[in-house]
C-alpha positions in Angstrom: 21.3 -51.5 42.0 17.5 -51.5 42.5 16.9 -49.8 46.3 14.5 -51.9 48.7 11.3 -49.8 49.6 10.8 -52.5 52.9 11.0 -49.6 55.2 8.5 -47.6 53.7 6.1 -50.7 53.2 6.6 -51.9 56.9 6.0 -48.2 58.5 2.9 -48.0 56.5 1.4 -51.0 58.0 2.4 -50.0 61.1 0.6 -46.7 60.8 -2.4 -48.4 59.4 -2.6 -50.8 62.4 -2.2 -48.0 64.5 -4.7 -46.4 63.2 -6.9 -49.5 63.2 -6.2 -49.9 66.8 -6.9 -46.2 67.9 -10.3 -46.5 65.9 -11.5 -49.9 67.7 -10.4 -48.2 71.1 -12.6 -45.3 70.6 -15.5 -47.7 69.8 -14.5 -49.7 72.8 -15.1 -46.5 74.9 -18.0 -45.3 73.7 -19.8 -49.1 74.1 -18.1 -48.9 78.0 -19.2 -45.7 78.7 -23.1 -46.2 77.3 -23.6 -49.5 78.0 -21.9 -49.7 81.3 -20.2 -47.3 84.6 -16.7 -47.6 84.3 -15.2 -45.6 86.8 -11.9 -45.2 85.1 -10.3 -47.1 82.0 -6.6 -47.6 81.5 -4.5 -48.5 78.5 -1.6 -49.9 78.5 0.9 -52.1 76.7 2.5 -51.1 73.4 -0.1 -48.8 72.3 -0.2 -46.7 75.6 3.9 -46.5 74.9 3.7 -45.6 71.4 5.9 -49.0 70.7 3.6 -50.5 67.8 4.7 -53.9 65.7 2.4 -55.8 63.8 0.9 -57.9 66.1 0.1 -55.5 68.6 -3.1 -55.1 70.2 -5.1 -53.4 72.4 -4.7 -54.1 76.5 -7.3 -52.3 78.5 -8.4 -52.3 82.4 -11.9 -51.5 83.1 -12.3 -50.1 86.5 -15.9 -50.4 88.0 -18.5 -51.9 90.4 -19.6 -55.4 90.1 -21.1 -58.3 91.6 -20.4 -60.7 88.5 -17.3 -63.0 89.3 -14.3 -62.4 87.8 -14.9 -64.1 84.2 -18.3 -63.4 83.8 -17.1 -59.9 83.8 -14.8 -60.3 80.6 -17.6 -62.7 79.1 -20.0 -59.5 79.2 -17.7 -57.1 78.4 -16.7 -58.9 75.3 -19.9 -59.5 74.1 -20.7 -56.2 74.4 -17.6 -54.3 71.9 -17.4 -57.8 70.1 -13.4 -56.9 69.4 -12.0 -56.4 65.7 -9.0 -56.4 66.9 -6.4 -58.7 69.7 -7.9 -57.4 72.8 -6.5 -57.9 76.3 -8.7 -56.7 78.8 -9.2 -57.0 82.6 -12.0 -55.8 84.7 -11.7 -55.3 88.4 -13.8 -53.7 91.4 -12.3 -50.6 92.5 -10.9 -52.4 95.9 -9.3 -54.9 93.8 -7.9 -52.2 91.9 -6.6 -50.8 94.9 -5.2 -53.9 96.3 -3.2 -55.0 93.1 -2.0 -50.9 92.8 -0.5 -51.9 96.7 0.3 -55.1 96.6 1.7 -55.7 92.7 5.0 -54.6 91.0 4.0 -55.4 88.2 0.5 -53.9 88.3 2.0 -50.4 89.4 5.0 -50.8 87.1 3.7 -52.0 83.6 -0.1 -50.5 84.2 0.1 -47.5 87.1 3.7 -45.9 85.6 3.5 -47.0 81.9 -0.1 -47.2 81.4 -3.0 -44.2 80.4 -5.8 -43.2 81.8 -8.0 -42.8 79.2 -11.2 -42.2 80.9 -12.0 -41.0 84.2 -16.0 -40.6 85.7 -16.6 -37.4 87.4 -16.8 -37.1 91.1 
């Protein structure tokens, strides 16, 4: 009897589109942090957890000052990394930040507990 290699197959794609994902975050960063003033950015969603499947993708929250509204802050953003890759992203001010972080669940439980800070700006 002829023995499946499915496993080996499907964890290599996985470790492929994790490392696809982990390259495009990096150049996400360095276009946020040169182009832009984030004060912090935050991943989270499978990749923060480590719980990759094929269709993954990359969530991010940009925290940083703004006057733009709310979509004419993800229009820029994504215009300026162009993504390769399923992107969610959010951008808020730093008080909206801090209202969702006290008024949200969900914010604090799936972003503040489960999430990563992945860049901070020096004081």
């Amino acid at each position: 009897m002829k023995e499946e290699k499915k496993p080996l197959k499907v964890s290599t794609e996985l470790n492929n589109r994790k490392k696809l994902l982990n390259q495009e975050l990096k150049r996400y960063i360095r276009l946020l942090i040169k182009h832009g003033s984030p004060e912090k950015l935050i991943l989270f969603g499978t990749l923060a957890q480590g719980e990759l499947h094929e269709w993954s993708d990359i969530d991010l929250v940009v925290v940083e000052e703004t006057d733009l509204p709310f979509y004419q802050r993800l229009r820029k953003i994504r215009e300026l990394i162009q993504p390769q890759v399923g992107l969610d992203i959010v951008v808020y001010t730093p008080e909206e930040f801090d209202q969702l972080q006290a008024n949200s669940p969900f914010f604090r439980e799936e972003i503040i507990a489960k999430g990563k800070i992945i860049y901070e700006q020096s004081p």
